[in-house]
N, C-alpha and C positions, 0 to 999 in steps of 0.2 A: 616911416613907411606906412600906405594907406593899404589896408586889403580889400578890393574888390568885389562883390556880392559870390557866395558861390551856394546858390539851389540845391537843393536834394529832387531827384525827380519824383513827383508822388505816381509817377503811372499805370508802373506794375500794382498799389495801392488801391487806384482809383479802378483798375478793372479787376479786380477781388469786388469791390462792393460793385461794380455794375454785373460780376458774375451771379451774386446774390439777391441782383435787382434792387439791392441797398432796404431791403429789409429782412429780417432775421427772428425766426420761433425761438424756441425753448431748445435746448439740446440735453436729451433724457433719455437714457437707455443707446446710448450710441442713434438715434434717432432726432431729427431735426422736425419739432411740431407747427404746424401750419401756423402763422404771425397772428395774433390775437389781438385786444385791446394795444395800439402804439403809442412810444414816445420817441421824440427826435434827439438823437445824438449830432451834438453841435462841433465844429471844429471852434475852440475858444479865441485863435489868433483872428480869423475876422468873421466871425460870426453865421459862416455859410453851415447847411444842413449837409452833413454824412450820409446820414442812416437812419431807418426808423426800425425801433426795438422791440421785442413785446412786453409789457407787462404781466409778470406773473402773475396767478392767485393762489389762495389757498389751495385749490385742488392739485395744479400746479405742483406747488410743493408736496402732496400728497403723491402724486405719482413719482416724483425725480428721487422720494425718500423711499416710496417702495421696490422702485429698482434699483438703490442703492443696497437696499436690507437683500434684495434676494440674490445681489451681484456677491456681496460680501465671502459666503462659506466659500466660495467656488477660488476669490481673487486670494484669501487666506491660503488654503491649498495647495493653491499653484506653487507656493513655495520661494524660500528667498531667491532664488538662480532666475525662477522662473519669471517673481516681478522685475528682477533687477535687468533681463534681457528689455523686456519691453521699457523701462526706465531709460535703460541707455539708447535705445532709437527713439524715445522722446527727446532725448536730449542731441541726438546724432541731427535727427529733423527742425530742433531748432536753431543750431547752427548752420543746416542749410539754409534757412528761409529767418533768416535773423536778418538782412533787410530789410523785409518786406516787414515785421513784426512791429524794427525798428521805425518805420517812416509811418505807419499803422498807426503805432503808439502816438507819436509826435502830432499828427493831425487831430487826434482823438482828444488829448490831454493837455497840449500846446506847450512840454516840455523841449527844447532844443534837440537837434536830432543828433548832436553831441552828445548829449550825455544817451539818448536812447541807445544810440550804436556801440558807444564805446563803452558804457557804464552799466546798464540794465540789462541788454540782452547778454553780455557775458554772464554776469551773472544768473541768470535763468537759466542759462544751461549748464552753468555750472550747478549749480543746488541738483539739478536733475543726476547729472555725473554722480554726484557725492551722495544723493541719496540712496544711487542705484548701489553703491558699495554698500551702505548699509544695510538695503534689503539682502544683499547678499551673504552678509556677514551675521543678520539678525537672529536666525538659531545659535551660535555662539558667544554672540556679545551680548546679548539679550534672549538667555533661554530662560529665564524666567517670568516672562513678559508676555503676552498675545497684544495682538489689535483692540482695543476700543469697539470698535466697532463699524459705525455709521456716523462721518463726521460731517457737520454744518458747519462753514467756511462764508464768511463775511467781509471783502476788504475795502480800501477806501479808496480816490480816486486819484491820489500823488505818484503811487509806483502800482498800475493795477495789472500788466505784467510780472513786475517782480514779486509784487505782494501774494499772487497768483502762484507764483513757482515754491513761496516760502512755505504756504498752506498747504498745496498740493502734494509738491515733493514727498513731505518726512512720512503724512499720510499714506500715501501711496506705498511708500516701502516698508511702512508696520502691517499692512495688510489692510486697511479700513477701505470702505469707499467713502465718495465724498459727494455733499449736496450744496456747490458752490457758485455766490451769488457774487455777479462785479459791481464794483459800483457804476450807480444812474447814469452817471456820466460820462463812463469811461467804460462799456461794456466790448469791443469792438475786437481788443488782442485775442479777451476769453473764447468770444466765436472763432476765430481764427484759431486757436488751439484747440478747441472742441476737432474743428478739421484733424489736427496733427493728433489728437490721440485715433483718431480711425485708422490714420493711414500706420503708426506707430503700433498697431496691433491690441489697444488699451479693450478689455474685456468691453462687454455691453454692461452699462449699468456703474462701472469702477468712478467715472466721470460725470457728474450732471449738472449744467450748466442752465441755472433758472437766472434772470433779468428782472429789474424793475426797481422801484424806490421802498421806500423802508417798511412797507407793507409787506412785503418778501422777503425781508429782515426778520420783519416779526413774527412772522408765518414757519421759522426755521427756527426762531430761538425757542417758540413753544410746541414748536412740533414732540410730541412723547417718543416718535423712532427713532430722534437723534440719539445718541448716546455722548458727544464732546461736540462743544462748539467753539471756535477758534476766531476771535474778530480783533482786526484792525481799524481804531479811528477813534474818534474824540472821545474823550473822558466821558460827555454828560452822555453818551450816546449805553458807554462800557456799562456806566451806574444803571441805566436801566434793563442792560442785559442783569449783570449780576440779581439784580432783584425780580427779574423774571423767570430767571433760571433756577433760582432758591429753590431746595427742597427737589427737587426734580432729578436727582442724581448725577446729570450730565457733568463732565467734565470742562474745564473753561479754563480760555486762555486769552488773557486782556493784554493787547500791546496801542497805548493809550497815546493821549497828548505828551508834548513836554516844552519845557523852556529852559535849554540848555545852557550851561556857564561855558565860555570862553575864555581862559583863563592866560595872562598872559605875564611875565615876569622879568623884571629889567635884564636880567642875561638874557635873554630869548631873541632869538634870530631874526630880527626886527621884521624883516623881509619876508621871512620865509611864513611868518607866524603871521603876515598878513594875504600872503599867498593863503596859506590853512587859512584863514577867516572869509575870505572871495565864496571857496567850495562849503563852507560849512553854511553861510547861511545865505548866499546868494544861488546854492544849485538850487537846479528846478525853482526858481523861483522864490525860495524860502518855505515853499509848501512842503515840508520835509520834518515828521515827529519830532525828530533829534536835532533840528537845526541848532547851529551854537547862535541863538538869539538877544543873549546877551553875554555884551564884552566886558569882561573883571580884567582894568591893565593898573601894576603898577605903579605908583601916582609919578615916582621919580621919571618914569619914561611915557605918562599916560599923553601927553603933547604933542611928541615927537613922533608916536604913535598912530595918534588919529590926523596928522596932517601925511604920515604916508597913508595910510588908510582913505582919506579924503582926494588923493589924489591918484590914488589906484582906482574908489570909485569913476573917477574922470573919465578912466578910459574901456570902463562895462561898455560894451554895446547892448542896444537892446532893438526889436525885431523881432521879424519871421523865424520862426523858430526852424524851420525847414532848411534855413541859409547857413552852410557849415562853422561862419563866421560869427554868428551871434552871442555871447554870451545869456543873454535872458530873454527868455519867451514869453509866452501870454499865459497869466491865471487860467484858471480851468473855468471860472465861469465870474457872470459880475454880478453875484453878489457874494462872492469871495471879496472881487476888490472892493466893494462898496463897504464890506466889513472892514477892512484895513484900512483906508481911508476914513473912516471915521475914529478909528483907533488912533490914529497919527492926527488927527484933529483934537482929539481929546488931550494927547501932549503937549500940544499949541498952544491948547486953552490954560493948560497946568502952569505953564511959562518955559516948556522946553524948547530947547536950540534943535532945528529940525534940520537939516544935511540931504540935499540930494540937487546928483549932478545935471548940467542940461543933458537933457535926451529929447528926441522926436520920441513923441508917442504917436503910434498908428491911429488911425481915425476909425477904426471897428477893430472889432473885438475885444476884449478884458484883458490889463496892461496896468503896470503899477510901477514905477521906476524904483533902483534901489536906493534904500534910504538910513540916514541914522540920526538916534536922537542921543542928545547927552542934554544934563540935567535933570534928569529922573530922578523921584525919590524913591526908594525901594518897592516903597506901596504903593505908587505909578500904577494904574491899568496897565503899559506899557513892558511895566518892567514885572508885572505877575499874570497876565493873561497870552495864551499860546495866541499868536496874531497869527502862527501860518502863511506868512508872507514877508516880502523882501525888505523885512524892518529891521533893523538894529539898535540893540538901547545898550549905551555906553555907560559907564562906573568905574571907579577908581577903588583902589585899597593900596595898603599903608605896607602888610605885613601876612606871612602866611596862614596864621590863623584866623585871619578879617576877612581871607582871602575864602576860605574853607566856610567860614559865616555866611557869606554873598552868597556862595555859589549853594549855600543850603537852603536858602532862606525864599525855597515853594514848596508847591505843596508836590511837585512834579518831580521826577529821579530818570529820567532817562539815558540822557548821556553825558557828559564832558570831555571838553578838551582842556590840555594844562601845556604852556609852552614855557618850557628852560632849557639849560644848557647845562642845568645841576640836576645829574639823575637822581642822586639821593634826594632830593628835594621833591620830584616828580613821582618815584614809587612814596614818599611820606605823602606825597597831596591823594592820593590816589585811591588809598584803603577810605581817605576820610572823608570823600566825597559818597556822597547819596545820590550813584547810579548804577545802572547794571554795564552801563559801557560806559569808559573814561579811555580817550584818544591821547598820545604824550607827542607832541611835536608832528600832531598830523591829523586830519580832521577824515570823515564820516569813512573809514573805510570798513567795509564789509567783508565775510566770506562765509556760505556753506557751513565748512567746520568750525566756525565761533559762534558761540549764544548771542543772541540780539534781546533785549528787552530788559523793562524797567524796574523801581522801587516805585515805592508809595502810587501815588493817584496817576501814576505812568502806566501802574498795571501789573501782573504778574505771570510767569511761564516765560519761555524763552522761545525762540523762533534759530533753526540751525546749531548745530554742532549736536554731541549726544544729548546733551540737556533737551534738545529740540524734540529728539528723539523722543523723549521719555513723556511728552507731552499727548503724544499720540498712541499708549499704552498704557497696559493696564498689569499690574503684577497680578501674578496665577493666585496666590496666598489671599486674594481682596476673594475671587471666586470661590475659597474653602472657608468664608466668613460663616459660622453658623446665622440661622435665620434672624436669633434671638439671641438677646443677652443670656447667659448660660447661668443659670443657678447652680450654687454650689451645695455637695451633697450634706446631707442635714444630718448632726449632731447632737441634738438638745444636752443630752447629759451631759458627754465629755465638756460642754461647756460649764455647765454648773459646776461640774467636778474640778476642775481646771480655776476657776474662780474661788473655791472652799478653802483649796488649798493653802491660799495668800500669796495671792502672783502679784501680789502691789497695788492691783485695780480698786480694790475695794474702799477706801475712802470717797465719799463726794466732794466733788469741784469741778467745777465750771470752765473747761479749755477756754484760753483767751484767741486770738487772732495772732499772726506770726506778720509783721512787717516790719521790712528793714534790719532784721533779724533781732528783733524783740517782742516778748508781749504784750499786746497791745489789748484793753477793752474793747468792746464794738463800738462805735459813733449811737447808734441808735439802745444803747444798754439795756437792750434785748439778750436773749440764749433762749434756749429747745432745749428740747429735752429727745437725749439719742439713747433710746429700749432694746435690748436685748431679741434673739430670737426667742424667745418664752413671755416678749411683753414686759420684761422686769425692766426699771431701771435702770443704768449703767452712769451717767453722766450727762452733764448740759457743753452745750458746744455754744459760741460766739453766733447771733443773727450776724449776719455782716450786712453793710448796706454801699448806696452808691459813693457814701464818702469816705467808707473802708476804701474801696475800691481806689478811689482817688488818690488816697493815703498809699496805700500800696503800689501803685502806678510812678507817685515821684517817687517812691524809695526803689524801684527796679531802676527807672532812667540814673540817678543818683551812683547805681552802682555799674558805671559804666566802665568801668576798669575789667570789671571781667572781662568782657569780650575783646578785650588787649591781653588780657593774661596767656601764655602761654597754653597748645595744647595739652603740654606736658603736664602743665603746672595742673589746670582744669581735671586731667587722667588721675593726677594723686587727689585730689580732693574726694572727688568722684572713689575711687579706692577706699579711705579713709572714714566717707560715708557709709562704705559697704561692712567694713569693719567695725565700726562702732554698732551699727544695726545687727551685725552678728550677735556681738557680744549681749544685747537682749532680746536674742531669736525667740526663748521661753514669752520674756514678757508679751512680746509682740501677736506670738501665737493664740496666747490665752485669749487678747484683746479680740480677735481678728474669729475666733469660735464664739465668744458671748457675744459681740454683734452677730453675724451671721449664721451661727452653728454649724459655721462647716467644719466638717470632720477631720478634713484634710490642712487645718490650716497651717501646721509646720511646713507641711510642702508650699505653702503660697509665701512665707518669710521666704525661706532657702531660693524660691526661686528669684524673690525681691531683690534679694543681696547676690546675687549671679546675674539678673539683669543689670545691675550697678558694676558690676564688673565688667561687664558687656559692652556696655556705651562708655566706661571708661577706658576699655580696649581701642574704641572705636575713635575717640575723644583726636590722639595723634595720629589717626590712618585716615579717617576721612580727607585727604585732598584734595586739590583741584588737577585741572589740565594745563600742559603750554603747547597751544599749537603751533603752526608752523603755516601760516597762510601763503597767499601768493608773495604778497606783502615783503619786502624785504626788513625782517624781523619777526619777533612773536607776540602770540598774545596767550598772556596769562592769565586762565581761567581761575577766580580765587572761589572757593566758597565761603560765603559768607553769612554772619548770623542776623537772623530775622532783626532781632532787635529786643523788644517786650512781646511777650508770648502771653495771651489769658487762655488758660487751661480749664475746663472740666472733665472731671474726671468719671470714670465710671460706676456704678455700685455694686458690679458683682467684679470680685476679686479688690477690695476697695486697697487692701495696701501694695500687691502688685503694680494694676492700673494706673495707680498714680505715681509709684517707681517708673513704669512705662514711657509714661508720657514726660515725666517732669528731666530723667535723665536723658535721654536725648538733646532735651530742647536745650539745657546746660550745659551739657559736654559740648555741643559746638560755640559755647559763649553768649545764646540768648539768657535774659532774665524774665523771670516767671512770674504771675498773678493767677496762681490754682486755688480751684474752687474742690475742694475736697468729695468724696463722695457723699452724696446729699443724705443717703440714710444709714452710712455709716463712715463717719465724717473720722471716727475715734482714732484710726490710724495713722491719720495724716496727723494731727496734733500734738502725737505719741513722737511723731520725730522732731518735734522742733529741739527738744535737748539733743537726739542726734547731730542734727545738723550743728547747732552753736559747740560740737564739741568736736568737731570735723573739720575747722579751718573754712565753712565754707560762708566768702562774706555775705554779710549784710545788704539786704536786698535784691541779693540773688535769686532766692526763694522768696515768696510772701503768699502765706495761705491764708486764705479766709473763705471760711464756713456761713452757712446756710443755704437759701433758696436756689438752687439750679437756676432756674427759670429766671429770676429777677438777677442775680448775680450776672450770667449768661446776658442780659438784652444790656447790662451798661459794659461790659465788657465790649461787646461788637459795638457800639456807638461811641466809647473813650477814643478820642482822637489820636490821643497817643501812646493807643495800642497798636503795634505792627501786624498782628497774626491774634487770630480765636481758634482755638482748637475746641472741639465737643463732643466727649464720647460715650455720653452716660445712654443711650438708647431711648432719646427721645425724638422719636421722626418729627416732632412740630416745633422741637424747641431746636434740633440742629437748622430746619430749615427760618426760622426766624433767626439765625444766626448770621446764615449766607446772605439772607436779607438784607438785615441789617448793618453788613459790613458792607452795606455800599455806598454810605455816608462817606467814607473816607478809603473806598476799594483796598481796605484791609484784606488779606489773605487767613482764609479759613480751609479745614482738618476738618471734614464732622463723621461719624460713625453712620450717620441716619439709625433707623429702628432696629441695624442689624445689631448680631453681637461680634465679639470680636476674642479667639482663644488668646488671653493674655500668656498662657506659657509657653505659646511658639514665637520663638524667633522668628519664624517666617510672617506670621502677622502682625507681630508686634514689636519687630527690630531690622537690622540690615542698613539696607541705603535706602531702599522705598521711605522709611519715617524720617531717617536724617535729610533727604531731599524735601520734606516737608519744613524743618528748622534752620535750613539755608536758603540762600538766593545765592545767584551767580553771579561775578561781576567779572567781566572779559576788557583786561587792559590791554592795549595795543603800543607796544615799544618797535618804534623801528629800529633799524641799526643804521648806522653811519650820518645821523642826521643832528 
């Protein structure tokens, strides 16, 4: 059976842009600015001119940020009931005119007006629905949280409606305003919602819609009124926000490239699992972050597989994306395809078997037919660079841990899918992949209430559900930070006195290094020398150096049982630790007054060993979520541990501080590389007989001592470090941190030059730090499939 052409009309479309005269200002303050310097927005299926845009400038941004800062008190105010009314006739009004959006989109972006109708715009208005619950609901579920502030929004030009609703939405219902820029190419839906917030009642100023190429990008990432900036799109693009953003305070949310595994397993539903492969990396084109762009089948069934795979490709249609019948539309622009095509030429040259069906290719516009390569070697351009397009690069395995290899072996973590008929098989593949989304027998499905986004050089922060939430907030306890790191009150005598007595300390020697959970020399057989408050000396501590650090790095990955260990199991350790440290609260004190002279320092053990109780309270309760999407099944929100953590730590409260930080990151199963307190290092040291007598393994912990500063810069550049934490109170050494983890878009914690009261749990414990020592990962189980 032939299906015959069937058109989408663009007419109601085309008289929007003749209503507009088919060009279009800045939209700032509820306010549409007279059209400025232009660029043409292109329809990509054949080439004909839309629309001419403005380009933004700095000034530009200068305005759209200042009516965002003076909208802000007013839209905070108004109150959850009050954003969540106009939220929901945002979303009422896109469901009216969710045609018009839809056929909008599809000419603008050249995706199928398939998936615009049936796939994107629901979702838009759904995130809107669901966020307006959450404005509603945000005094309650979040009364210890305000707005951020002033958020800069960046997306890219695959889903520039949807990407639009993802940013907008959570925004809008934490209270922020927002200074949101579409991409170049695809700017057309945003002006058309700039309309729908007018008519939707959206304050003046809550909304500002600035246009233009990376110039206006860049103009918002260094703008100082932002307060969070939120961007969607290529890795190399993330890495230079992050290192532009260092130091700057703002808040950042990277949702990056990826090259997702396909996973497929001789019981799996031959059919259905090639049905899931069609949508995974032939929607939109393949221009899609999370595409599943490369297939891991099987070897026993990898044959059988890609000859129905080969022959489903057969009957892709491809075409007018406007024609209800078309499976695959046109690129967004040609030098997208000219990138892909060179890519699939370079597998040619490598000697791959390259796969793609006859199709008419139109004779204008940007058009790539779907394609697949087998015989890739792992390290293929192919099979490690995101191509963003309608390619497929095919692989074999044997077994499920070769299986779980492949699919780790980038540098990317965004999504996976895994197809069996063996659930126990499917939740075991699932924890042990490296993504924030893994699909089980069902490929890219989305919603509202599930976190979206990546691991590794995918990026970090989540997009939808509360996790989304939390992205666009700020806990109240960051606003009662003191200015300064707080000194502690001074003691000189009780400290000499406290040492007279013979509290142990008084011998010299030299603390060695803690890795792997032994003592270790320094690499460089170097030591300092760590004086007293009165200048006396006390002891020499380990210089550590960069091959400490190395040394200590495989002994945390080595000990990757923990983060299999049980909560439970982690809660008694955690316990056990607290108790051993009890039992020498005298010794610890004496140490903790002749570093520092604080007078108080009983009270800083007692509270050390009560934070250990704390996080190991928290060790079994910290959970994840199961939502309940449209989806017929759930998904299960897991939290999960960062992985290796490099820690520094504070110098005032030096053995609290580093209870603070290091317990947390351990109770939820990360392993540790702390950097002790640099001018008084003695108490971190002090516990490594603690720990070896507390059950807790080897390489759990590894401390090493000396320079903040040098410690600190190989820390954020060790590749395989997952997270930097730094909280010692140096504003030029946190921001050289954020810097520098942009090498490998590692996740950083910094203090900046504030200080931070280590004995409130509100600053120094809760979910606000634990959300720092997890990631989210949202698997998607349907039922009956």
């Amino acid at each position: 059976m032939e299906y015959g052409p069937a058109p989408e009309s663009t007419k109601e479309a085309q008289a929007w842009l003749d209503q507009h005269g088919r060009s279009f200002g800045l939209f700032i303050n509820n306010e549409w600015s007279a059209a400025g310097e232009l660029f043409a927005s292109i329809n990509p299926a054949d080439a004909s001119k839309l629309a001419d845009l403005t380009q933004a400038t700095a000034g530009d941004v200068d305005r759209a940020v200042a009516a965002a800062r003076a909208a802000q008190p007013g839209w905070q105010a108004l109150g959850g009931h009050g954003r969540a009314k106009i939220m929901y006739a945002l979303a009422r009004l896109m469901q009216k005119h969710a045609r018009l959006f839809a056929v909008l989109e599809t000419l603008d972006n050249g995706k199928t007006i398939r998936e615009t109708r049936d796939v994107d715009l629901p979702l838009v208005a759904r995130h809107f629905y669901h966020h307006a619950g959450w404005a509603q609901l945000q005094a309650e579920e979040f009364a210890d949280y305000r707005a951020v502030g002033v958020v800069g929004q960046i997306v890219p030009w695959n889903f520039p409606l949807l990407m639009l609703a993802w940013k907008i939405a959570p925004a809008m219902a934490a209270g922020n305003t927002i200074v949101f820029k579409p991409a170049e190419f695809t700017s057309l839906t945003a002006m058309l919602f700039a309309e729908i917030c007018v008519q939707a009642g959206v304050p003046a100023g809550v909304v500002n819609i600035v246009t233009g190429d990376g110039r206006v990008g860049e103009a918002i990432v260094t703008h100082p009124g932002i307060d969070k900036l939120a961007f969607t799109g290529s890795t190399e693009v993330g890495r230079l926000i992050r290192q532009a953003s260092a130091g700057s305070g703002k808040k950042l949310s990277l949702e990056l490239g990826g090259k997702s595994p396909f996973i497929v397993f001789d019981d799996a539903d031959l059919d259905a699992a090639v049905e899931g492969l069609v949508d995974s990396i032939w929607f939109n084109q393949g221009q899609v972050c999370c595409a599943g762009s490369r297939l891991l089948v099987q070897e026993s069934v990898q044959e059988k597989f890609l000859a129905k795979l080969r022959a489903r490709m057969d009957k892709l249609t491809l075409g007018s994306p406007l024609d209800k019948s078309m499976d695959i539309g046109a690129l967004v622009d040609p030098i997208q395809q000219q990138r892909i095509a060179g890519l699939v030429d370079s597998a040619r040259a490598e000697g791959c078997t390259v796969y793609q069906p006859a199709c008419e290719i139109p004779a204008n516009g940007a058009w790539y037919p779907p394609t697949l390569i087998t015989g890739a070697s792992t390290s293929a351009a192919v099979a490690q660079a995101e191509i963003f397009g309608p390619v497929l690069v095919a692989m074999s395995f044997r077994t499920p841990p070769e299986a779980v290899q492949l699919a780790n072996n980038t540098v990317y973590g965004l999504a996976a899918c895994v197809w069996t008929e063996n659930i126990s098989l499917a939740l075991d593949m699932a924890p042990q992949i490296k993504a924030g989304v893994v699909w089980i027998n069902t490929a890219n499905q989305f919603d509202a209430a599930c976190g979206f986004g990546g691991y590794r050089e995918s990026g970090y922060g989540r997009e939808g559900g509360r996790e989304g939430m939390y992205e666009y907030m700020t806990a109240l306890a960051e606003d009662a930070r003191p200015a300064a790191p707080v000194q502690p009150e001074q003691g000189k005598a009780k400290a000499k006195a406290t040492l007279a007595t013979g509290g142990g300390f008084a011998i010299d020697r030299t603390a060695k290094l803690y890795i792997g959970g032994k003592q270790a020399r320094p690499d460089g057989a170097y030591s300092r020398a760590i004086n007293g408050v009165d200048g006396s000396f006390i002891a020499e501590v380990g210089e550590g150096n960069r091959k400490d650090i190395r040394n200590a790095v495989e002994a945390a990955h080595k000990a990757g049982g923990w983060s299999k260990a049980t909560a439970h199991n982690r809660a008694q350790v955690l316990y056990y630790i607290a108790e051993n440290l009890a039992a020498r609260a005298d010794e610890f004190a004496a140490r903790i007054a002749a570093m520092t002279g604080d007078r108080n320092a009983e009270k800083e053990v007692q509270a050390s060993i009560e934070r250990l109780f704390y996080y190991a309270a928290w060790a079994d309760k910290y959970d994840g979520l199961a939502h309940q999407p449209p989806m017929h099944g759930i998904t299960v929100a897991l939290n999960e541990p960062i992985g290796v953590i490099g820690i520094v730590c504070p110098n005032e409260a030096p053995l609290l501080g580093f209870i603070s930080l290091v317990a947390p990151a351990i109770a939820v199963g990360n392993r540790v590389v702390v950097v002790p307190s640099e001018a008084h290092p003695l108490s971190a040291t002090d516990l490594y007989q603690v720990f070896d007598t507390s059950d807790l393994p080897g390489g759990v912990v590894n401390i090493i001592t000396g320079s903040a500063d040098e410690l600190a810069r190989t820390l954020a550049t060790h590749s395989d470090i997952d997270a930097v934490w730094r909280h010692d109170g140096s504003a030029a050494g946190c921001a050289e941190v954020e810097r520098l983890s942009a090498s490998s878009l590692k996740r950083t914690w910094v203090g900046g030059a504030k200080g931070r009261d280590w004995y409130s749990t509100a600053q120094a414990g809760g979910r606000a730090v634990l959300a720092h020592a997890t990631q989210v990962k949202n698997i998607w189980i349907p039922y009956g499939v």
